[in-house]
C-alpha positions in Angstrom: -5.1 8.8 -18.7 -8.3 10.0 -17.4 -11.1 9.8 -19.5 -9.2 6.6 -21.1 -8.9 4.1 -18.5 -10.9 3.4 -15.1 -7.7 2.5 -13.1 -4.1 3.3 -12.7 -1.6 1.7 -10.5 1.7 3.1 -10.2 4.1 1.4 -7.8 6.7 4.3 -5.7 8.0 2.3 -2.9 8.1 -2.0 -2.7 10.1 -2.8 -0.2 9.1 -3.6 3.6 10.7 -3.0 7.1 13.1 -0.3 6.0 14.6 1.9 2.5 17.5 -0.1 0.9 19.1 1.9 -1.6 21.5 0.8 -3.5 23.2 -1.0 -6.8 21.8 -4.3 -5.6 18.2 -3.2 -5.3 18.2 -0.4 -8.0 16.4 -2.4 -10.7 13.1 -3.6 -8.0 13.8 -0.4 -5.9 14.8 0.6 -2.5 11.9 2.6 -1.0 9.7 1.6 1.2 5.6 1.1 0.6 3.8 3.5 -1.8 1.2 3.3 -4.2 -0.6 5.7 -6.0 -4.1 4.3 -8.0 -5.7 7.2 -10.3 -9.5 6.0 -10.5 -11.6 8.0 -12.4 -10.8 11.9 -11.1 -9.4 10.4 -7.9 -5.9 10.7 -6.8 -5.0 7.9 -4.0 -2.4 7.1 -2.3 -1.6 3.6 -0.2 1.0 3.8 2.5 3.6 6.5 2.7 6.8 5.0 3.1 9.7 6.7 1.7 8.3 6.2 -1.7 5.6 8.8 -1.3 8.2 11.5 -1.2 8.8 11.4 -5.2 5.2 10.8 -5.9 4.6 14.3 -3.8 7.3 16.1 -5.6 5.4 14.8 -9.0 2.1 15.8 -7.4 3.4 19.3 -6.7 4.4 20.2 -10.2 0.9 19.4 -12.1 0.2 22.5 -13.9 -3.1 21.7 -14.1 -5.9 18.7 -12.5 -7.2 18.7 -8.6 -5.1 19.8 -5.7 -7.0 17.2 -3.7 -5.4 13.8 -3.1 -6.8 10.8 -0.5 -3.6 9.0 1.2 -4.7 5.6 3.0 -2.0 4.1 5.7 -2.6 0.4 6.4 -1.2 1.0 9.7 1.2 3.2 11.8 4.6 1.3 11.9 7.7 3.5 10.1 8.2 1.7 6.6 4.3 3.1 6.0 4.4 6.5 7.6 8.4 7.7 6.9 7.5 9.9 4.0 4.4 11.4 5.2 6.6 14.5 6.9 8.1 15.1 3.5 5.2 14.9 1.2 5.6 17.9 -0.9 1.4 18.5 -0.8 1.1 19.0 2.5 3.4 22.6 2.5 1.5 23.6 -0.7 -1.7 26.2 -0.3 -4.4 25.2 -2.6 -3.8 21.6 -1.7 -6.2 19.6 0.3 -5.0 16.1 1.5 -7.1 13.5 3.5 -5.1 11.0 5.5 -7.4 7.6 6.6 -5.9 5.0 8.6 -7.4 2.9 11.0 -8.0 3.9 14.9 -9.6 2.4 18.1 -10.2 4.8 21.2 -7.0 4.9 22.4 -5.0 4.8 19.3 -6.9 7.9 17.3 -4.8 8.8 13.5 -4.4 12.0 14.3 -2.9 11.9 17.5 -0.2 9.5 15.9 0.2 12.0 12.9 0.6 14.9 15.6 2.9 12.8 17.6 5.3 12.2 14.7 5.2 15.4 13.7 5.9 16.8 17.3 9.5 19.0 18.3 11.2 16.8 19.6 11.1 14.1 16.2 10.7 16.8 13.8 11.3 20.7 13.1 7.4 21.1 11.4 3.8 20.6 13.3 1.0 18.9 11.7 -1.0 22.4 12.5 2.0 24.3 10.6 1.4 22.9 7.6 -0.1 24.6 4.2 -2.5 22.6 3.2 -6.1 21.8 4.3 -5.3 18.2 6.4 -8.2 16.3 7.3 -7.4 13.0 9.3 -10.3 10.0 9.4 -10.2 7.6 11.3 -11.4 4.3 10.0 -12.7 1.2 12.2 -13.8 -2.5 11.5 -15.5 -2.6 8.1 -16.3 0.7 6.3 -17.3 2.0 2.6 -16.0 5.4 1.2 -18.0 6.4 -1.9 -16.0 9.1 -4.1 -18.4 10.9 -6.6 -17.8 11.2 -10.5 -18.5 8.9 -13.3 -17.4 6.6 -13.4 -17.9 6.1 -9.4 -15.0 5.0 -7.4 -15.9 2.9 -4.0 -13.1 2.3 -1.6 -13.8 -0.6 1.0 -11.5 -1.0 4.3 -11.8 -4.2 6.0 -9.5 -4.3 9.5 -8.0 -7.6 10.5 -5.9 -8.6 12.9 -3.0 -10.4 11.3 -0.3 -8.1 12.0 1.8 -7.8 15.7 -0.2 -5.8 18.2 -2.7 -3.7 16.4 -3.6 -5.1 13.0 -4.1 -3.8 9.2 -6.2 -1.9 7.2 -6.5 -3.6 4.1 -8.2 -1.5 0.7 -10.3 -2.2 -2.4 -10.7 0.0 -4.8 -13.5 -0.7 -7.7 -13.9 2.2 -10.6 -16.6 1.1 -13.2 -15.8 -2.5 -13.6 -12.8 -2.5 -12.3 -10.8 -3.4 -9.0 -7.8 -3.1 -7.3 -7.3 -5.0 -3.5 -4.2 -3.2 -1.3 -3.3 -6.3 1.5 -0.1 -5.7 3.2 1.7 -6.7 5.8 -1.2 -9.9 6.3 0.4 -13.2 7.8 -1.9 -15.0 5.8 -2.2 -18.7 6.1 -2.0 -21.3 2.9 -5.6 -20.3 1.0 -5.3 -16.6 2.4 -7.6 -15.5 5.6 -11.1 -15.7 4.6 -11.4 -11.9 4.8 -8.7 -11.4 2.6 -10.5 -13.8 0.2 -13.7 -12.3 0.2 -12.2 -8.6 -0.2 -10.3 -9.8 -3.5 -12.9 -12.0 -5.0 -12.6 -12.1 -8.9 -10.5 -8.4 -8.7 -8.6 -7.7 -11.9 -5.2 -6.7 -9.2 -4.2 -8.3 -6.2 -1.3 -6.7 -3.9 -0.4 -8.8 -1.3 2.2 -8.9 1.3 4.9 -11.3 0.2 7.6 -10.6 2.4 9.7 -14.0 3.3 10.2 -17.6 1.4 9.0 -20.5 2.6 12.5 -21.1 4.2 12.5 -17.8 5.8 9.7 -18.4 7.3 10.0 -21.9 8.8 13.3 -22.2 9.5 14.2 -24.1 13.4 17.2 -21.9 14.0 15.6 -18.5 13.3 11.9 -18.5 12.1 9.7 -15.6 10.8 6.4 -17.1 12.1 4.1 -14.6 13.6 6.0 -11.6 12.6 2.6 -10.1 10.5 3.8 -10.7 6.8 3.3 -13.7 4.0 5.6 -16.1 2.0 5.7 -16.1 -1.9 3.2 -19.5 -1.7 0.4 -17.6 0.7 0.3 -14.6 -1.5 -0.5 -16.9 -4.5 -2.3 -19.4 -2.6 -4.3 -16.5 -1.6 -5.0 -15.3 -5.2 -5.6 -18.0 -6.6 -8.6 -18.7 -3.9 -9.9 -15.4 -4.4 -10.0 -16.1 -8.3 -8.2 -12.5 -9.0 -7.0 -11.9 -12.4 -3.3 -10.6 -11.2 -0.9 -11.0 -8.4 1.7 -8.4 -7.7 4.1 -9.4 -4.8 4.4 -6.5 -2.6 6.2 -5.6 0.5 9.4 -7.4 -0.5 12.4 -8.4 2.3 15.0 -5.6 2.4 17.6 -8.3 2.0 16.1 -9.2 -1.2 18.3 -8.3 -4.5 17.4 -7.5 -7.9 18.8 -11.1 -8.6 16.7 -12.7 -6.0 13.4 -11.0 -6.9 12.1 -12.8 -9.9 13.3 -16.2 -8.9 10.3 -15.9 -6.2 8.5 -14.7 -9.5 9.0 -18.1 -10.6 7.9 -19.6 -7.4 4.8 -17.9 -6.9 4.0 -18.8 -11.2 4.0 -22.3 -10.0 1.0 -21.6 -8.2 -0.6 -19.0 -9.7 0.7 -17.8 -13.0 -0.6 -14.5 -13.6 2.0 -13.4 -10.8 4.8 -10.7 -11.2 6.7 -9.3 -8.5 6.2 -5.3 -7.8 9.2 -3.2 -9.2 9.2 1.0 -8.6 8.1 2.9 -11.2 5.8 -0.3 -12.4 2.7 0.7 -13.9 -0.8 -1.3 -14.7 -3.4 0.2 -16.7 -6.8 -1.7 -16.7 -9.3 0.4 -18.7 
């Protein structure tokens, strides 16, 4: 791939809230959030949910390329971070992993990491492990610059659409190229305007698109406020931003392989470059 196209996506893990395997969801997938992006020489990783474990166990066997790989977590809650202890990297020598997420004063990444990592949730320590870990903590607005040629920017923009702390959301531009990671956004009809501007004319667009419009209204037992988007914001959001692609991301555990593409549909009657994100789906954009 490298040396042939700028970008990679490969989706590992779709699904929001919790794993749901199973012969209703083994077409879209049952893992929870992972995505890996190849850009240029750069492996990176977005979210570690439980899909991260067979993108690790990939990542161990190369016989050959850069034991270095960049692993950004939008935020700390399980479905992104349930993986992390059994990434197959991190017990390797030779291996160095960076781990970004975003952190205020009292909420620093690596005391989180350390914490989940700790006796009494697992039988490993973060200091135990193989591999050189280096843990960044990443605040507000910030730009990571990754050398090589072509040069691959990351930009981290925090909002606070999500329950309690916020989101980190990601784009990643290589060459010409870009790719925008927004999950887990409750993002109102035309997206937040930080979401906007952070996806303007990108070839790739992953947004949150957890609940249906139904879902997420209904008197009886509504999903307002709960940090994640409908089918209609996610689309309503790209097609503000003027992206070339929407993938719907982050889908509703309760969500079958049946269910999936019929929000396909909706989200095509707004904005019809849309497809919904399946494990094991791959976009090349060279």
């Amino acid at each position: 791939m490298r040396g042939e196209a700028a970008i990679q996506v490969r989706f590992w893990g779709v699904r929001g809230s919790f794993p749901v395997p199973g012969p209703k969801t083994a077409k879209v997938g049952g893992n929870s959030s992972c995505v890996q992006i190849e850009a240029g020489a750069h492996t990176l990783i977005f979210d570690a949910g439980t899909g991260v474990i067979g993108l690790g166990e990939q990542l161990a066997a190369r016989s050959n390329g850069a034991r270095r790989v960049h692993i950004f977590l939008s935020h700390m809650h399980h479905d992104h971070i349930e993986g992390l202890r059994f990434f197959q990297p991190f017990y390797r020598q030779g291996w160095t992993c960076f781990v970004y997420g975003p952190e205020s004063d009292d909420h620093p990444v690596k005391k989180a990491l350390a914490h989940m990592m700790s006796p009494r949730f697992f039988p490993v320590e973060l200091g135990d492990l193989q591999a050189r870990i280096k843990v960044c903590g990443l605040r507000a607005r910030q730009t990571l610059v990754f050398p090589g040629e072509p040069k691959v920017i990351v930009e981290s923009v925090h909002i606070g659409a999500h329950p309690k702390f916020g989101v980190q959301l990601y784009k990643v531009s290589c060459g010409s190229r870009s790719v925008v990671y927004a999950t887990d956004v409750e993002s109102p009809l035309g997206g937040f305007d930080s979401v906007v501007e952070l996806a303007r004319d990108a070839d790739v667009l992953i947004h949150d698109a957890q609940y249906t419009d139904h879902e997420y209204d209904r008197a009886d037992d509504h999903r307002r406020g709960w940090g994640h988007s409908t089918v209609r914001m996610a689309a309503e959001t790209a097609r503000a931003a003027g992206v070339r692609q929407l993938i719907l991301y982050h889908h509703d555990p309760s969500r079958t392989d049946i269910q999936v593409p019929k929000l396909e549909q909706v989200a095509r009657t707004i904005f019809p470059r849309s497809r919904a994100a399946r494990e094991g789906l791959t976009i090349t954009l060279r």
